[in-house]
DONULUM-620956 format. One record per residue: residue number from 1; x, y, z of N, C-alpha, C, O in turn. Coordinates in pm, whole numbers. Layout:
<voses>
VOSE,NUM,X,Y,Z,X,Y,Z,X,Y,Z,X,Y,Z
...
</voses>
This chain:
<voses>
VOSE,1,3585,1818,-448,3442,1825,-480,3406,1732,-596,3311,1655,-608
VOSE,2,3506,1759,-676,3478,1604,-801,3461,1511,-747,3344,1476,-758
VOSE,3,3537,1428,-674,3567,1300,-612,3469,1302,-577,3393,1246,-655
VOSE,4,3396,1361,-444,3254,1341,-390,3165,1351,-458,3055,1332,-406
VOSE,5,3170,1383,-588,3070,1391,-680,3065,1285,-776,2979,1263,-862
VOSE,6,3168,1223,-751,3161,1115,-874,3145,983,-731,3122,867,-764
VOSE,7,3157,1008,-624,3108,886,-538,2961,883,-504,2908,780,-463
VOSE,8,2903,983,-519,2802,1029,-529,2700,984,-613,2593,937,-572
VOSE,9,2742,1003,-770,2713,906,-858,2702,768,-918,2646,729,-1020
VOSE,10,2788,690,-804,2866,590,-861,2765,523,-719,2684,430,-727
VOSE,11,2789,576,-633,2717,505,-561,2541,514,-557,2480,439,-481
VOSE,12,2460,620,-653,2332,629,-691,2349,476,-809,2306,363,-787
VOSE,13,2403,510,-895,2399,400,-996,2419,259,-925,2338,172,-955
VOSE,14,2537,223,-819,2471,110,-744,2393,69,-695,2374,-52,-702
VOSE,15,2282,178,-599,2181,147,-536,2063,77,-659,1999,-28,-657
VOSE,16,2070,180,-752,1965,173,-845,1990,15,-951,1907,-16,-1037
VOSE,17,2092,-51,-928,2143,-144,-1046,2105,-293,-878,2029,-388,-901
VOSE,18,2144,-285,-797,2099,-366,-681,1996,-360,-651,1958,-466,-603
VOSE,19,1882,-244,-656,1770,-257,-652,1670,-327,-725,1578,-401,-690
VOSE,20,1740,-255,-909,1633,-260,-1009,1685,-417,-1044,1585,-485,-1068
VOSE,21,1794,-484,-1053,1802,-563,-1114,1708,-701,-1106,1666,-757,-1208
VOSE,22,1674,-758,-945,1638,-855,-947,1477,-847,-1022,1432,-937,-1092
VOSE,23,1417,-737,-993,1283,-674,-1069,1280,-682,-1204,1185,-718,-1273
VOSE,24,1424,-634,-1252,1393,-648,-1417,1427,-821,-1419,1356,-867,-1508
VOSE,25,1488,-904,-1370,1507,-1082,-1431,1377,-1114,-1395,1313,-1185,-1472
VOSE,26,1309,-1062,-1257,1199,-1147,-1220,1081,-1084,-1359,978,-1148,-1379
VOSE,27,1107,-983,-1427,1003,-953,-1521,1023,-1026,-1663,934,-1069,-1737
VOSE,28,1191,-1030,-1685,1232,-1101,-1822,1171,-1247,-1801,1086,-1295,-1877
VOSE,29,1232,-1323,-1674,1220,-1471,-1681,1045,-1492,-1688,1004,-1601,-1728
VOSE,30,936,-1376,-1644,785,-1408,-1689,762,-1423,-1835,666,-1480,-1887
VOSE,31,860,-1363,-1894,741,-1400,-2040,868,-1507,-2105,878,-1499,-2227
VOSE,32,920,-1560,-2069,1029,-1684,-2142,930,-1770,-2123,822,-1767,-2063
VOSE,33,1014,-1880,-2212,941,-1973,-2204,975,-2119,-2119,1059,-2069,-2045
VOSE,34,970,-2252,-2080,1035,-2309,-1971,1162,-2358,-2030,1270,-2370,-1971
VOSE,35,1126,-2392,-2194,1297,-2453,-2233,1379,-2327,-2227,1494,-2349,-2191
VOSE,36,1352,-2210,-2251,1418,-2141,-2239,1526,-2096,-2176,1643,-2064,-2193
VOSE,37,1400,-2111,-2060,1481,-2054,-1898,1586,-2181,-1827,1674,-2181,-1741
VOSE,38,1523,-2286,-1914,1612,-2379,-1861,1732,-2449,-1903,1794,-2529,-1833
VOSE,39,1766,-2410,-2035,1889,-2387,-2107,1931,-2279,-2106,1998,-2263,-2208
VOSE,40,1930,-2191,-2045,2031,-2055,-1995,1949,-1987,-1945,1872,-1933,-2025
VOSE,41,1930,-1961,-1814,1885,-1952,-1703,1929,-1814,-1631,1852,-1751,-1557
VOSE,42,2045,-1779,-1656,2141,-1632,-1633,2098,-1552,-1798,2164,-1448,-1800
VOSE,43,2041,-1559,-1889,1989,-1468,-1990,1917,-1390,-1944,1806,-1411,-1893
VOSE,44,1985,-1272,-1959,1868,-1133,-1894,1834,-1079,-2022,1769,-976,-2005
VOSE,45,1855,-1109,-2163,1785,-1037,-2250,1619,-1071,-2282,1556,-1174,-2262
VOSE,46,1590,-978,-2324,1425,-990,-2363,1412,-969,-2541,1438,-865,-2602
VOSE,47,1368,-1087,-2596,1341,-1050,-2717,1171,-1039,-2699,1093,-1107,-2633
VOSE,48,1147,-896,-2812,1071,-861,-2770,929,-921,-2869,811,-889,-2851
VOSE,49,975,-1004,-2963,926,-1042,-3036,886,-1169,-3068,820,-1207,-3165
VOSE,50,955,-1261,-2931,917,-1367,-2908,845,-1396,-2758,860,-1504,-2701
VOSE,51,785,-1313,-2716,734,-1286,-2570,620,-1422,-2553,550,-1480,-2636
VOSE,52,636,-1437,-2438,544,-1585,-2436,482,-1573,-2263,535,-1589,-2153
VOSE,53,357,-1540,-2306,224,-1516,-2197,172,-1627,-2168,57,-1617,-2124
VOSE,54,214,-1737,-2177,146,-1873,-2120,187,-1849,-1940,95,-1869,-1860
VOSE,55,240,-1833,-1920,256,-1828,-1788,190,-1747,-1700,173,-1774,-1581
VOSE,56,138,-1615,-1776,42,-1546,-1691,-112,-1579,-1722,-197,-1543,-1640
VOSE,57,-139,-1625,-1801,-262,-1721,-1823,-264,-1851,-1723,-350,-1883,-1641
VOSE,58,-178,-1895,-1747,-184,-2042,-1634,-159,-1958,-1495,-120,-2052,-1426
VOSE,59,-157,-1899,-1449,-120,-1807,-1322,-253,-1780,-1271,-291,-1820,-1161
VOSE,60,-344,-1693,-1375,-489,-1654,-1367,-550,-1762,-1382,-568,-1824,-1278
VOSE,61,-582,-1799,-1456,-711,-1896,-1474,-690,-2036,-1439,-798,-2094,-1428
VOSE,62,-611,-2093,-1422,-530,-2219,-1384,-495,-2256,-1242,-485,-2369,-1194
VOSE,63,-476,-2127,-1177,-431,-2183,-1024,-493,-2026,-945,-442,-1955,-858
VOSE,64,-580,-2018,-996,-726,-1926,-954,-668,-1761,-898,-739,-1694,-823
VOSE,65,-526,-1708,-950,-516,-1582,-894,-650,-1467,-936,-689,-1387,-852
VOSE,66,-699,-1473,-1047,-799,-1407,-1068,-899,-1391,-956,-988,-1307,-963
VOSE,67,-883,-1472,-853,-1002,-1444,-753,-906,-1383,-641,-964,-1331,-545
VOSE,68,-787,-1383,-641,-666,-1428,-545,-646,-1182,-581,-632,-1087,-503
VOSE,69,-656,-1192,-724,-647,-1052,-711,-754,-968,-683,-749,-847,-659
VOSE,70,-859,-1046,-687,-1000,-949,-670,-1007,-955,-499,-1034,-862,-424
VOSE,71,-988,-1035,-480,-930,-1083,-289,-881,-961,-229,-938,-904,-136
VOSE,72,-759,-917,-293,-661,-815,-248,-726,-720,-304,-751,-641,-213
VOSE,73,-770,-680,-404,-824,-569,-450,-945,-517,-322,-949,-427,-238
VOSE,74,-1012,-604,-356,-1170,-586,-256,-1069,-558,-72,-1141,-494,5
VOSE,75,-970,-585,-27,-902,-592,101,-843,-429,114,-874,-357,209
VOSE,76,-751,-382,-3,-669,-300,-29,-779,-183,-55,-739,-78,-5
VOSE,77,-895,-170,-114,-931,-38,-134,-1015,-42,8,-1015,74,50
VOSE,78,-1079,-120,90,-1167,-108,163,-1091,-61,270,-1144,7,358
VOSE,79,-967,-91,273,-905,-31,392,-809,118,398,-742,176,484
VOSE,80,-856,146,211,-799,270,207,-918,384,228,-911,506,247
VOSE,81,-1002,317,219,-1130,397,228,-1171,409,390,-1217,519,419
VOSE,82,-1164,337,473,-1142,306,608,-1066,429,662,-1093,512,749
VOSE,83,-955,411,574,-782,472,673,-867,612,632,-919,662,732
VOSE,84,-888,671,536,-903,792,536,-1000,896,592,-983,1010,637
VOSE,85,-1138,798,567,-1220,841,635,-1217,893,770,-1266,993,822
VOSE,86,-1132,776,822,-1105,797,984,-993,885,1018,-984,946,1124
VOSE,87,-928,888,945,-793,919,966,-799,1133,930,-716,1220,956
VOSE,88,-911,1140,877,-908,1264,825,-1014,1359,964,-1012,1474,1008
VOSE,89,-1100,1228,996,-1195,1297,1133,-1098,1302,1225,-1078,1420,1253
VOSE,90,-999,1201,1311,-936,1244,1377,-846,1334,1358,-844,1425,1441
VOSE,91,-767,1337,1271,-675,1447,1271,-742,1588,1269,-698,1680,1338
VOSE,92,-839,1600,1198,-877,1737,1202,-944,1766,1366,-960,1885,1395
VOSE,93,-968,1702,1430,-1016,1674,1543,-890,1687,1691,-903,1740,1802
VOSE,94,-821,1643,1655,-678,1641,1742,-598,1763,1719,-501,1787,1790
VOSE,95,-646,1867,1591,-555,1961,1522,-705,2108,1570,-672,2225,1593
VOSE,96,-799,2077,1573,-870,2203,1536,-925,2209,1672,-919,2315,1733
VOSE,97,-991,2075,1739,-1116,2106,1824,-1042,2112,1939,-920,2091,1938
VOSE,98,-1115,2145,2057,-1041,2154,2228,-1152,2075,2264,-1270,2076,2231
VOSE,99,-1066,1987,2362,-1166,1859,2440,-1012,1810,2541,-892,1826,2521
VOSE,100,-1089,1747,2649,-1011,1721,2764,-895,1603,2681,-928,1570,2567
VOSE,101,-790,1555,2727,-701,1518,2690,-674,1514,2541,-635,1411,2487
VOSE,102,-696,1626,2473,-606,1670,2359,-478,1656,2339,-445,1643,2221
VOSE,103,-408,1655,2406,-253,1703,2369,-208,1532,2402,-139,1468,2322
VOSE,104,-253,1483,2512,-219,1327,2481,-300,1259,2382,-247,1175,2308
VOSE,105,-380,1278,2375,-467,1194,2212,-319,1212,2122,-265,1114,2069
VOSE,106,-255,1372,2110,-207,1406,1980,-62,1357,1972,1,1355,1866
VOSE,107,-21,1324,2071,88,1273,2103,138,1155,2141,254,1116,2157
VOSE,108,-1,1089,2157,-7,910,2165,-32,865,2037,-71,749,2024
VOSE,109,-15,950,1922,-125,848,1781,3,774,1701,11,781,1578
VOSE,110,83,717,1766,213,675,1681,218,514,1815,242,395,1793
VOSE,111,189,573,1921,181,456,2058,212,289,1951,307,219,1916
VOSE,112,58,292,1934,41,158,1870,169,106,1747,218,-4,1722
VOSE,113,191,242,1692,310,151,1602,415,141,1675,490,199,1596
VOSE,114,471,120,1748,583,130,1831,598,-59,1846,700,-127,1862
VOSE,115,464,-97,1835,459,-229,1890,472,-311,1729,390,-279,1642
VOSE,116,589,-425,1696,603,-518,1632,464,-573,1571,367,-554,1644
VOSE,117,441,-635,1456,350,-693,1416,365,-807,1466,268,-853,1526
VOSE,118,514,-904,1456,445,-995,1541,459,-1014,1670,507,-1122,1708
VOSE,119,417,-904,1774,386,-907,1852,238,-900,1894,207,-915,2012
VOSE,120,143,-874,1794,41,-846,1797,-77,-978,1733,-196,-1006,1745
VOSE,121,79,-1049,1642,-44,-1177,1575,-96,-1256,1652,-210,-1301,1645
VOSE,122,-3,-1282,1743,-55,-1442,1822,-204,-1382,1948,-275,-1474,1990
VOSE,123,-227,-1281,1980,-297,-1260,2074,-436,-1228,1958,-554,-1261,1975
VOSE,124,-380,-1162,1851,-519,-1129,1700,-587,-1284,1705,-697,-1327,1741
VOSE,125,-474,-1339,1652,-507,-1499,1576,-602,-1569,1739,-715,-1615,1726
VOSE,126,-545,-1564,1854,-636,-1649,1926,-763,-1539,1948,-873,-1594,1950
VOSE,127,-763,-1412,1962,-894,-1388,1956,-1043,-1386,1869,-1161,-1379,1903
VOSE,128,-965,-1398,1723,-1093,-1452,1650,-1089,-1536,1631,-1203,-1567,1598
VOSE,129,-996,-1659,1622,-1031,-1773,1633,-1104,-1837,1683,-1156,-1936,1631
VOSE,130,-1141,-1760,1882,-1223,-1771,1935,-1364,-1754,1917,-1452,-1812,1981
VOSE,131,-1384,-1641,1795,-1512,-1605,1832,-1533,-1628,1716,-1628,-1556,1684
VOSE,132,-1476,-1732,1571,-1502,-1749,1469,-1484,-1623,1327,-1554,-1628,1226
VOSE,133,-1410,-1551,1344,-1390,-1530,1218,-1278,-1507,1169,-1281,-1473,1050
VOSE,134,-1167,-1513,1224,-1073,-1570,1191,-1072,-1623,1008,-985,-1555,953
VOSE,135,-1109,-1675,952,-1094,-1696,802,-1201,-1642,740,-1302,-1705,709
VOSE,136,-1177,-1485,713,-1258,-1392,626,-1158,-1254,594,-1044,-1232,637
VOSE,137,-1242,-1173,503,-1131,-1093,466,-1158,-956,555,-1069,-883,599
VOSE,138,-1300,-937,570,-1323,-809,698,-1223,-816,798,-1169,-711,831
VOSE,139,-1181,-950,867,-1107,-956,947,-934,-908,923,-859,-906,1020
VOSE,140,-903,-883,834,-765,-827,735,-789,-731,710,-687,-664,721
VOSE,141,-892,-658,671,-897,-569,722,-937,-497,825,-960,-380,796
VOSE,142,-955,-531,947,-943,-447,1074,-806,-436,1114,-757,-345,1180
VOSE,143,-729,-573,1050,-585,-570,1145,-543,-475,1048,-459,-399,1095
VOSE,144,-572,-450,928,-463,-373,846,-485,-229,835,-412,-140,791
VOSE,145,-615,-225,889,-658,-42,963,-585,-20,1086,-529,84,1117
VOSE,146,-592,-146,1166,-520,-93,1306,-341,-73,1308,-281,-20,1402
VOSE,147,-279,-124,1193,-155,-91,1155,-168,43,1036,-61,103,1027
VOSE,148,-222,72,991,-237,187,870,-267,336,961,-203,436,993
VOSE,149,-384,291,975,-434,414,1137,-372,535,1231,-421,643,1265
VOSE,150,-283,492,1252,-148,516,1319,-48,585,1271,47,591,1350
VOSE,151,-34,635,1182,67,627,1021,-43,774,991,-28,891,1026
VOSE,152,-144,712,920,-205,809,857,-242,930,932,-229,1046,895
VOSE,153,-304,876,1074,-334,969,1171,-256,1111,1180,-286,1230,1166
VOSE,154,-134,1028,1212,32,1106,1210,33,1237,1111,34,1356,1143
VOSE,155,32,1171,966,102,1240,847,-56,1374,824,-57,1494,798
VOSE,156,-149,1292,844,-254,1408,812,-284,1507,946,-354,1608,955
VOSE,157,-204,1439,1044,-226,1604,1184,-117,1673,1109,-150,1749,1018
VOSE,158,-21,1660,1130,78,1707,1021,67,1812,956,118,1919,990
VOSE,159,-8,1792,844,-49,1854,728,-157,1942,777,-137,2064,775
VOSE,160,-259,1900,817,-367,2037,860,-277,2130,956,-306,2248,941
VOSE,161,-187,2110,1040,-175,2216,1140,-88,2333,1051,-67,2446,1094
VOSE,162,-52,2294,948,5,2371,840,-81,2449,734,-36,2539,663
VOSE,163,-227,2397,733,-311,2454,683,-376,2597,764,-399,2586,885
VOSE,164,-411,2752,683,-398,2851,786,-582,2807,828,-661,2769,741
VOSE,165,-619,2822,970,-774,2814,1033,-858,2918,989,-970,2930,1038
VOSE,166,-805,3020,874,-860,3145,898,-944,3083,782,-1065,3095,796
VOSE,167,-899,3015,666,-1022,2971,547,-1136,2928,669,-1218,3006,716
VOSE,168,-1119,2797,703,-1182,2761,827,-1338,2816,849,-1454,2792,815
VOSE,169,-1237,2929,954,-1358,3019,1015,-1444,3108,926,-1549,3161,962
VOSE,170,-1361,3121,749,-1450,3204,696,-1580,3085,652,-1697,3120,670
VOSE,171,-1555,2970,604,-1662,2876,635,-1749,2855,727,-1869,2837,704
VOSE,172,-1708,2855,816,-1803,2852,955,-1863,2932,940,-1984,2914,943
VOSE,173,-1800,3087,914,-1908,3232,910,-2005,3240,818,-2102,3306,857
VOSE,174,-2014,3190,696,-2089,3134,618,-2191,3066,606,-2275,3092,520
VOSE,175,-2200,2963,693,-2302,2878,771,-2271,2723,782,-2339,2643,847
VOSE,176,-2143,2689,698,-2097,2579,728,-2119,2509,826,-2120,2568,933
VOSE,177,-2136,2399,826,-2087,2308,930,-1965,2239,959,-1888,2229,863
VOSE,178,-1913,2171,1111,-1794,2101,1056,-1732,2044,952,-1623,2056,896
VOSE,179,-1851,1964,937,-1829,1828,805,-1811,1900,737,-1706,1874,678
VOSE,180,-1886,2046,683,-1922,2078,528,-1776,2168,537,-1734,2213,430
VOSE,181,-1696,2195,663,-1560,2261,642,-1435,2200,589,-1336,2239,527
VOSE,182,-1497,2055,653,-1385,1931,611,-1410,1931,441,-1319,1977,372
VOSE,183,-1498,1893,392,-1543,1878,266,-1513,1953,176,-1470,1921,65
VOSE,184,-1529,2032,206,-1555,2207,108,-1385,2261,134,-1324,2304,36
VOSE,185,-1334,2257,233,-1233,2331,240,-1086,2251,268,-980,2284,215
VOSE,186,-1099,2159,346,-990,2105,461,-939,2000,314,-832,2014,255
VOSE,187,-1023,1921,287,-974,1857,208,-933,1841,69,-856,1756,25
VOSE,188,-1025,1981,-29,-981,2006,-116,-809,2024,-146,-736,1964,-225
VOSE,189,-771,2163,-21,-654,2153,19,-527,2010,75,-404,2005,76
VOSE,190,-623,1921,111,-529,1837,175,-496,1720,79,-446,1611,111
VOSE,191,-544,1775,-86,-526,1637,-174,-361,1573,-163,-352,1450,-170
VOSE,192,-246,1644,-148,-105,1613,-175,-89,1483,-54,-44,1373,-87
VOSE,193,-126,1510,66,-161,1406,177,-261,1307,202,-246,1198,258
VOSE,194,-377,1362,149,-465,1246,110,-433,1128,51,-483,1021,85
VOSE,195,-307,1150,-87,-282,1104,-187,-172,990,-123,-180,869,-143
VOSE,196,-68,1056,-45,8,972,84,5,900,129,84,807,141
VOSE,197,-136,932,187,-170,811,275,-232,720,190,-194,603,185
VOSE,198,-347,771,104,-364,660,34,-279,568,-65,-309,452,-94
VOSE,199,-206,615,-96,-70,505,-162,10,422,-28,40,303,-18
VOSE,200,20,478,19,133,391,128,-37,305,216,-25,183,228
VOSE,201,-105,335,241,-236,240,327,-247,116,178,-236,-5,198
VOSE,202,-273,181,26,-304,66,-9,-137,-24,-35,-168,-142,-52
VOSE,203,-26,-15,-41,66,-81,-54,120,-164,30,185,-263,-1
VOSE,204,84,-110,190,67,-209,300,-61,-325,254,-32,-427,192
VOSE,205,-161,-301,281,-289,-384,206,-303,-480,130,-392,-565,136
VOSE,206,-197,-470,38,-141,-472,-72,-35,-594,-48,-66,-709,-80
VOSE,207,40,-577,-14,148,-629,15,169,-762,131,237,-864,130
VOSE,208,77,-703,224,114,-753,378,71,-913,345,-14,-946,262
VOSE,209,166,-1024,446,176,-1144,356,133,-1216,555,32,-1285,570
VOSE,210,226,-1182,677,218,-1227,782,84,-1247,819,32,-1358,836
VOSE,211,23,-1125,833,-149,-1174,908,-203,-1261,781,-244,-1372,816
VOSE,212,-211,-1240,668,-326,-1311,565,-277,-1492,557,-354,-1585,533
VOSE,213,-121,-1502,586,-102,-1611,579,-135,-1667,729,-143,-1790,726
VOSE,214,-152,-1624,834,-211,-1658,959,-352,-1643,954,-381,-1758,986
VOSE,215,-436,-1600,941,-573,-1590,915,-640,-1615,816,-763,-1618,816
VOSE,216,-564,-1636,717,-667,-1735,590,-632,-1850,558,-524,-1862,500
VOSE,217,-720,-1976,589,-711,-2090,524,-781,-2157,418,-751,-2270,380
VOSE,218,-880,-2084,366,-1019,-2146,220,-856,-2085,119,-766,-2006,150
VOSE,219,-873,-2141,34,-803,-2078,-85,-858,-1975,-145,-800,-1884,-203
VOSE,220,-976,-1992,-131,-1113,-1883,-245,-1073,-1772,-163,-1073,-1668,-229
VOSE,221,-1035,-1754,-35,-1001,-1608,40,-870,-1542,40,-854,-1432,93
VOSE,222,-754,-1623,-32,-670,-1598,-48,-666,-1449,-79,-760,-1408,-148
VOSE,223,-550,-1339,-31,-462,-1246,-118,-370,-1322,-222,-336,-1439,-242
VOSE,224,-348,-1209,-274,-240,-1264,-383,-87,-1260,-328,13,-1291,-393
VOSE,225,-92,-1220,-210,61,-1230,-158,36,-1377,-103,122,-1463,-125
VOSE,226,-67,-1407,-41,-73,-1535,49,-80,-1632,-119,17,-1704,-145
VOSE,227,-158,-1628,-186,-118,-1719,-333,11,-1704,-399,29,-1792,-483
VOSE,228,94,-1633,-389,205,-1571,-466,299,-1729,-374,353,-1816,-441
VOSE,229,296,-1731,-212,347,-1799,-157,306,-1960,-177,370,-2065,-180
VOSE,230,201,-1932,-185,131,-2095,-176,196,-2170,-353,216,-2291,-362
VOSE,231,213,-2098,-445,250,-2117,-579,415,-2182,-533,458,-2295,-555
VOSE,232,491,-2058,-460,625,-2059,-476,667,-2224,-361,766,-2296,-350
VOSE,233,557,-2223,-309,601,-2384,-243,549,-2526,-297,565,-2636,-243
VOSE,234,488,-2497,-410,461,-2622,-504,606,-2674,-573,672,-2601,-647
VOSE,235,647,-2814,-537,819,-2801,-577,764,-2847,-721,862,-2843,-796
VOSE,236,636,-2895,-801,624,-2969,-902,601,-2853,-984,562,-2908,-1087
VOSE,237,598,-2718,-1008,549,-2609,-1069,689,-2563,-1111,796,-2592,-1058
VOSE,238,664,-2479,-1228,791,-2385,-1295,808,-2267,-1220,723,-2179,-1199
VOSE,239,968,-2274,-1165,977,-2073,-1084,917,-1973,-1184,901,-1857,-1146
VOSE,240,880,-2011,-1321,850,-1919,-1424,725,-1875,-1408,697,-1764,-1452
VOSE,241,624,-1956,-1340,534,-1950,-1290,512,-1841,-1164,428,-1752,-1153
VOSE,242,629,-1885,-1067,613,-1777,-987,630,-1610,-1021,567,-1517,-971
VOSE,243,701,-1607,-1090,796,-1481,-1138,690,-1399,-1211,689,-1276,-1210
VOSE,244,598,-1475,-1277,475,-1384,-1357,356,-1371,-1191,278,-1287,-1147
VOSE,245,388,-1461,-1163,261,-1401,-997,328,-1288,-926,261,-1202,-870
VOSE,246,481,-1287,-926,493,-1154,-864,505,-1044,-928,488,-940,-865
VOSE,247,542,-1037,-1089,494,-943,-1148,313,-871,-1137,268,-763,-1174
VOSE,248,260,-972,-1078,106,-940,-1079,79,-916,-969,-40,-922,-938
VOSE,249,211,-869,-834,166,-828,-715,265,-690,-791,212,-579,-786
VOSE,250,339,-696,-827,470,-535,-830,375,-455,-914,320,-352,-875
VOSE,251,362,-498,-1010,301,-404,-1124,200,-297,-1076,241,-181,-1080
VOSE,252,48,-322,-1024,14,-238,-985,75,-124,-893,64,-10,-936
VOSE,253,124,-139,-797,176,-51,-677,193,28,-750,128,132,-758
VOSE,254,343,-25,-864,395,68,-990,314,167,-1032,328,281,-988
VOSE,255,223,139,-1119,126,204,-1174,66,350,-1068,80,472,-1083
VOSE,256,-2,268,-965,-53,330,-851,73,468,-812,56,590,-819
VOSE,257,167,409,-782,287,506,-759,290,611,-864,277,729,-831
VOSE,258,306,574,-999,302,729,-1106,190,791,-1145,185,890,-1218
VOSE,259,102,735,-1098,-22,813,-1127,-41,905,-990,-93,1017,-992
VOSE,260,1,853,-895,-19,888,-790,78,1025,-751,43,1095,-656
VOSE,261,195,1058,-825,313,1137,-857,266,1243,-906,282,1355,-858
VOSE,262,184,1206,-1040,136,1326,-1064,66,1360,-993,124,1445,-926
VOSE,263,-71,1343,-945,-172,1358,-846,-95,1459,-765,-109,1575,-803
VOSE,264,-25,1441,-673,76,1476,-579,153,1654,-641,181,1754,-575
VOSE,265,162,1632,-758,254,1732,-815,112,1862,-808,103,1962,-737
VOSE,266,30,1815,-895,-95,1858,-921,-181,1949,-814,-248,2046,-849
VOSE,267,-163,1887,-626,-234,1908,-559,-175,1989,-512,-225,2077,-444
VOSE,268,-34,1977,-541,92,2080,-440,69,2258,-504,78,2370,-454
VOSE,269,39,2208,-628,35,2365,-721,-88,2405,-680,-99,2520,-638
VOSE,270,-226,2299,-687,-324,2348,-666,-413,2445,-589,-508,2521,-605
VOSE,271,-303,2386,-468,-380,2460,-291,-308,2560,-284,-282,2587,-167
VOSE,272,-256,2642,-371,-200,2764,-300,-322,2862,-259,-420,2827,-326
VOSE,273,-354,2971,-176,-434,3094,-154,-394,3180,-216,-274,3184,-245
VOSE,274,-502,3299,-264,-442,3387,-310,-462,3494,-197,-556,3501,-118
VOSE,275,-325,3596,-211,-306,3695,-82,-448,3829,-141,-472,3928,-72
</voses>
């Protein structure tokens, strides 16, 4: 039982030292400076007192991520606001109401992810290309609802069929309406999953680099994953340069993720009933 316990350990501390490491150089080598990095180049220490922010200044204002993050920002919440909205009518809808093919609605809502993304670009890309919009950001987000959608659908039938119908109906008896059951009741309760989906919808959003680099060509429409790339293929630019642009795609998620932890902890205690 030792032995498995100390492989146990030994192999947590690897995952976590292979994971974290390239994250912590790609964060040290952002605030060095270029002679720095370029007379010892394998230095993973950080003095903390000589930190040098030229690189995330020339990042923002210099090679325009500031619009490149408001890009992704304005992409990433609109489609978290999207995923949920929708994602909370159907499920409660596939979970509560009776209507003719119910049980396949509830059992097809995963169908679509089954299918590859890029199996799906080349037929996306020639259809708005066709009809012109193809280089805008509405269009990133429909593809990134119709991959999120699917997911969320899933995790929030899930979760309501675990919720008891009897609050429900005491709403209804009340004079509620649907909506005002969803509102008032379904979702107060459903913050721990709400919270789910909305972290994992905006980190796809967030993240996703294949469609935005196929469907955007203005620079001004850029994400910051599609700029993060367009930076890292300039051969005349410092990698130091890059390394502070991907700190300025990791960082938030980060953030988003522990705030989002608590949230999560918070909602789990919250929804209990009392007997």
């Amino acid at each position: 039982m030792a032995l498995i316990r100390i492989l146990r350990i030994g192999g947590l501390i690897f995952f976590m030292i292979a994971v974290l490491l390239p994250f912590y150089w790609m964060f040290v080598s952002s605030f060095k400076s270029l002679q720095e990095l370029l007379m010892d180049p394998s230095n993973l220490w950080l003095n903390i007192h000589q930190l040098n922010f030229q690189a995330y200044y020339d990042v923002l204002f210099r090679h325009g991520f500031v619009r490149y993050v408001l890009n992704s920002t304005y992409i990433a919440v609109a489609t978290v606001l999207l995923t949920l909205v929708l994602a909370t009518l159907g499920a409660y809808a596939v979970t509560r109401l009776r209507f003719r093919g119910q049980s396949l609605m509830s059992y097809s809502i995963l169908l679509i992810y089954m299918f590859p993304a890029i199996v799906l670009a080349i037929p996306l890309y020639v259809m708005f290309s066709k009809i012109g919009l193809r280089d805008s950001g509405p269009v990133l987000i429909l593809v990134y609802l119709a991959q999120t959608l699917p997911v969320a659908l899933y995790m929030l039938r899930s979760y309501f069929l675990s919720l008891p119908p009897e609050l429900e109906y005491a709403g209804l008896t009340d004079g509620c309406t649907r909506l005002g059951v969803i509102w008032r009741i379904v979702l107060p309760l459903s913050a721990p999953a709400l919270a789910s989906v909305a972290l994992y919808t905006f980190m796809i959003a967030w993240n996703e680099f294949l469609f935005a680099f196929m469907f955007l060509d203005t620079p001004e429409k850029f994400t910051i994953s599609r700029g993060v790339v367009q930076l890292a293929g300039s051969v005349h630019l410092s990698k130091q340069l890059v390394m502070a642009a991907s700190v300025l795609v990791t960082v938030p998620v980060w953030i988003l993720f522990f705030l989002f932890e608590r949230y999560l902890i918070r909602g789990l205690t919250a929804g209990a009933t009392k007997g």
